[in-house]
N, C-alpha and C positions, 0 to 999 in steps of 0.2 A: 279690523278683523274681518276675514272673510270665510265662509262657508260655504262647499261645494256639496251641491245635490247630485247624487248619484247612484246608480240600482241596473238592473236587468236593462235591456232593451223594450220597449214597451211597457213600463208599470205605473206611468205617468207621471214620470220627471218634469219634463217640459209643461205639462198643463198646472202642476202643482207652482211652479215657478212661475208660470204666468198670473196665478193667481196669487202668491205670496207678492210679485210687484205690481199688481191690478193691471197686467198688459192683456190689453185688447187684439194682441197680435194674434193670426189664424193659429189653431192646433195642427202641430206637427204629424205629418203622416204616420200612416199606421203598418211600419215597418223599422226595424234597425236601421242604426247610426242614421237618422237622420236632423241629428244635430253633430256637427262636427264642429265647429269653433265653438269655445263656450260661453253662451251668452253671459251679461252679469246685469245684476239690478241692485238696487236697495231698497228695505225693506223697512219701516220705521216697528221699536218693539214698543208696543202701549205700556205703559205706565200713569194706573190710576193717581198715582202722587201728584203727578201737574197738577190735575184738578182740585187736590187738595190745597196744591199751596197756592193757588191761584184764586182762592176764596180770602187768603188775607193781602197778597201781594198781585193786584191786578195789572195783568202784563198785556200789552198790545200782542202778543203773539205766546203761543205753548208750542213748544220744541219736544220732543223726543228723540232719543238717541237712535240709530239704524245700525243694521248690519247689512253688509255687501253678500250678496248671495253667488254663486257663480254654476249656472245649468251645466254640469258635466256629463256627455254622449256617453249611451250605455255601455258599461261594460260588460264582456262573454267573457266564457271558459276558453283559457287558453292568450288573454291579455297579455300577461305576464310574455309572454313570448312572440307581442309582435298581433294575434289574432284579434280582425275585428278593430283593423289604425289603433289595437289596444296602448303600444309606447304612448304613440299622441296623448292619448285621453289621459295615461297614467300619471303624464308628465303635468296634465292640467291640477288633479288629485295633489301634486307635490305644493302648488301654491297657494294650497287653501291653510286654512287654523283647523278646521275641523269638517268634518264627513255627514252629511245629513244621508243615510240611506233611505230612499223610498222604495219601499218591499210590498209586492202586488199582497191585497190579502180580499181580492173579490172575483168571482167567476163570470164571463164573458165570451160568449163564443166567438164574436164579430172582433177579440181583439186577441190575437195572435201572442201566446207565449213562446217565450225563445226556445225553452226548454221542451214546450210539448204539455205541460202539467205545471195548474199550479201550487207549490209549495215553498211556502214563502222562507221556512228553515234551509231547507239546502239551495234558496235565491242568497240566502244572506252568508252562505258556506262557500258559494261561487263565487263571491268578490272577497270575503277575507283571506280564503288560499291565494287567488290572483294578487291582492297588493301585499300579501306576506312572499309568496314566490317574488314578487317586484322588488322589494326590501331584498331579502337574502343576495339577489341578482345585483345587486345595488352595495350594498355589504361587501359583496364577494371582489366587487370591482375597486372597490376600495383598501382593501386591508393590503396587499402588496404595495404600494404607493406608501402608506403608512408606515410598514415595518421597515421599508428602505429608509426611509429619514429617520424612522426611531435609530435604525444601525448609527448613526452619527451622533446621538446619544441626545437628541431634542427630546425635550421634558415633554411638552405637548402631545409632540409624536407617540411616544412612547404610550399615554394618555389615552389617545386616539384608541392605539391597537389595541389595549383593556378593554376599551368601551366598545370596540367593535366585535369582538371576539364575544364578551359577554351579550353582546346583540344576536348573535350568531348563534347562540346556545343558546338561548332562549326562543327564540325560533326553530330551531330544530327539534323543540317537543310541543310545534303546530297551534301556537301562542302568540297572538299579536303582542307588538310591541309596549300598544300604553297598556298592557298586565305586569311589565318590566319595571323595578324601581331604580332607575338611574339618581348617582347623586350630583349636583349641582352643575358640577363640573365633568362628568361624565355625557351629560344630556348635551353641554356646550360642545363636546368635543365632536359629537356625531348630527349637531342641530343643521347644519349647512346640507344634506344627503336629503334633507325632506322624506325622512322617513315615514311611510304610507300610512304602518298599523301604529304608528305612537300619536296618531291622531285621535282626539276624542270622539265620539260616534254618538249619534242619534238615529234611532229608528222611527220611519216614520212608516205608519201602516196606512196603507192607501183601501181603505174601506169602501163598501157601495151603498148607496142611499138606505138599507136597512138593519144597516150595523153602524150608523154613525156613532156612537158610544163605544165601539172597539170591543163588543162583549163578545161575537162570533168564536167559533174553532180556529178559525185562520188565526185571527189576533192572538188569540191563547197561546197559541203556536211561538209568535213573534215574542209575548209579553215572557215567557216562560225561558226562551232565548240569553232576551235580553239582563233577565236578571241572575242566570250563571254568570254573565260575562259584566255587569256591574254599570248595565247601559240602560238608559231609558225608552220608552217608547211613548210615543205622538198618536193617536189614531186619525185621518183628516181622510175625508172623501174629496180630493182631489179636484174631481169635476163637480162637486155640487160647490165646492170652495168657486173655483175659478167663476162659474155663470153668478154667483151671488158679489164677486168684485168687479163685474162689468154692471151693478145695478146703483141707482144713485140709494145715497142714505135711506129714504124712504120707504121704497120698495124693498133694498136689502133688506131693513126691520122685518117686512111684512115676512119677504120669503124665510127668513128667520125663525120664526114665530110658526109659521105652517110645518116646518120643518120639525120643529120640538126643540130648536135650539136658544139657548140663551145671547150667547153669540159665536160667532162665528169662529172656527178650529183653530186660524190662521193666528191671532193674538196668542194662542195659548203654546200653539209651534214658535212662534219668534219667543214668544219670553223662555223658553226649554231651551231653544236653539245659546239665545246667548247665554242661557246656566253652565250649558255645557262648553263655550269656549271660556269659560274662567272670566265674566265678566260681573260687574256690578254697575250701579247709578250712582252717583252726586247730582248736586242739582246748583246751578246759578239762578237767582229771582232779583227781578226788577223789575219798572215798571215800562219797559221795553222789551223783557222777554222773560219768561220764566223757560230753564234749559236741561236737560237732564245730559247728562257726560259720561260715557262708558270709557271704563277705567279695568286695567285688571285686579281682581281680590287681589288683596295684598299692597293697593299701589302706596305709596306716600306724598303727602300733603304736594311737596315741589313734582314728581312725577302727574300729579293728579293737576296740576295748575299747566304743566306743560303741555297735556290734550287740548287747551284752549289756545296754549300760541307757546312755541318753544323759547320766546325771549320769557316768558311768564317762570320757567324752569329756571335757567341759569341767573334771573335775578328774585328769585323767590324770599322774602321777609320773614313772614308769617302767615296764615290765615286763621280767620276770622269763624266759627263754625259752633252752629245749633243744630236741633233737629225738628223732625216736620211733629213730633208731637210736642215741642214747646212751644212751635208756629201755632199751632190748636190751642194751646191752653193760654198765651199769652196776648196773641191775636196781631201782635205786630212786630218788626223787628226792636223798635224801640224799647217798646214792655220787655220783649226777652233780655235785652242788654238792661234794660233797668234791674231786671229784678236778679239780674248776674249768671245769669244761663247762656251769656255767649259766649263760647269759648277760645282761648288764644293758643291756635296750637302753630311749633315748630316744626323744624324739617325732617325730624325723626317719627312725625306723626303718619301714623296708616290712616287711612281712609276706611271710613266705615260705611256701607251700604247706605244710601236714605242722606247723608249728609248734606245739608244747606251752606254754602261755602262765600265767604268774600275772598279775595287772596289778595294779599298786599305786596306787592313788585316792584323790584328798580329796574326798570327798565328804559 
């Protein structure tokens, strides 16, 4: 799963992204587009559970699961049409899962708003018209292609032109797409268009050293946004993030601790980030590795075995599956199977958040 960072010009995309993958790389100038290919990194999301099950099941190594993040060059007013290499940048937007927007919410004179002013509500009104104008655009280019095959009476087709049309009209009352409820088969029909606004969003408010708690006007602005439209919001000072992931453990505590933090913004953006693209953990434990395994809510026992090796899927048995407070109460695997708390589920079984898994495969 991947996540693209994206916002104004200047609101500091690139420096938050250098500090979400701890790169040491110089900060980018202090002018538009000046990232044009979109960087990517990965980002590991904490999960206090390793260490829980790592108190009965001691592993040479604790794993955490990651997200791929991918630094996308700011977008202006007027994207949609070409402004600002906006196609470029738009097209990068089309291959993410989800949109992490970074919305200025601090004042600066020594750093250049695109706009002139900052106000972080109509920063965030400036890219949803742009990838909703992108979509329509997109849409628009599509539905003749469609209608000519549905003329030949293809079911699919026919499908298509539904789902596009009702995309279409819901857009034209200035509504991103994920407010749309598409059914099953409707979302498959339009899924290949990489449609802009049916991406999940995150607001991430890029605060200054005296609103790290996100309680400011600016934030209020964003936080108040955010929840007409049924989105969350991040608050993370950006530049205090990024100097605090060039420091070793130690010193990060310290500067930590002078800060008035508990820890650091970044864990709290990764664990949001992947709420919002529909993900969840499993966990594999041995004493070679205990591993956590992003899965999508909803996946099932042979999909959820398949994250670890695709032959794992197609010859899928059974698995084997407890949880981490039976791990607590029983103190080994063995006690839990002794005392009948390990469970044998089939292939019709969903995966449940937190779950401790063996999988048994022909492979």
């Amino acid at each position: 799963m991947r996540a693209g960072i994206v916002g104004l010009p200047n609101v500091g995309k690139s420096t938050l992204f250098n500090a979400l993958t701890s790169s040491k790389a110089a900060q980018s100038a202090n002018y538009p587009f000046c990232t044009i290919e979109p960087n990517e990194g990965v980002v590991s999301v904490p999960d206090e559970r390793l260490a829980r099950i790592s108190k009965y099941i001691i592993p040479k190594t604790l794993i955490p699961t990651a997200l791929r993040l991918v630094d996308i060059a700011g977008i202006v007013k007027g994207a949609s049409e070409g402004e600002g290499l906006g196609n470029k940048f738009l097209s990068h937007i089309r291959e993410v899962d989800a949109i992490l927007q970074v919305v200025r919410c601090f004042e600066d004179p020594e750093v250049v708003h695109v706009a002139g002013e900052v106000n972080p509500v109509s920063d965030i009104e400036t890219i949803e018209i742009e990838l909703m104008l992108a979509d329509i655009q997109t849409l628009d280019n599509a539905l003749p292609k469609a209608e000519r095959t549905a003329k030949g009476g293809d079911k699919d087709a026919k499908l298509r032109v539904e789902a596009i049309r009702k995309c279409l009209n819901h857009l034209a009352t200035d509504e991103p797409l994920r407010k749309l409820t598409l059914d099953p088969d409707e979302s498959a029909a339009v899924s290949s268009y990489g449609l802009l606004t049916a991406k999940p969003v995150l607001y991430v408010a890029n605060v200054d050293e005296s609103d790290l708690a996100g309680e400011g006007p600016l934030v209020q602005q964003v936080r108040a946004f955010a929840a007409r439209v049924g989105a969350s919001v991040v608050p993370v000072c950006a530049k205090l993030e990024a100097e605090i992931a060039e420091l070793d453990e130690a010193d990060r505590a310290e500067m930590l601790a002078s800060s008035g933090l508990a820890e650091a913004a970044l864990p709290t953006l990764a664990r949001e980030a992947y709420r919002v693209l529909g993900l969840q953990s499993y966990f594999t434990a041995g004493v070679k590795e205990v591993r956590a395994w992003a899965i999508p809510i909803g996946a099932t026992a042979p999909q959820s075995a398949g994250v670890i090796h695709s032959d794992f899927e197609k010859g899928f048995i059974r698995a084997e599956v407890y949880s981490l407070a039976d791990l607590e109460t029983y103190r080994s695997e063995k006690e839990i199977r002794q005392a009948g708390k390990l469970r044998v589920e089939g292939k019709n079984y969903v995966m449940q958040d937190g779950d401790i898994c063996h999988f048994l495969c022909n492979t």
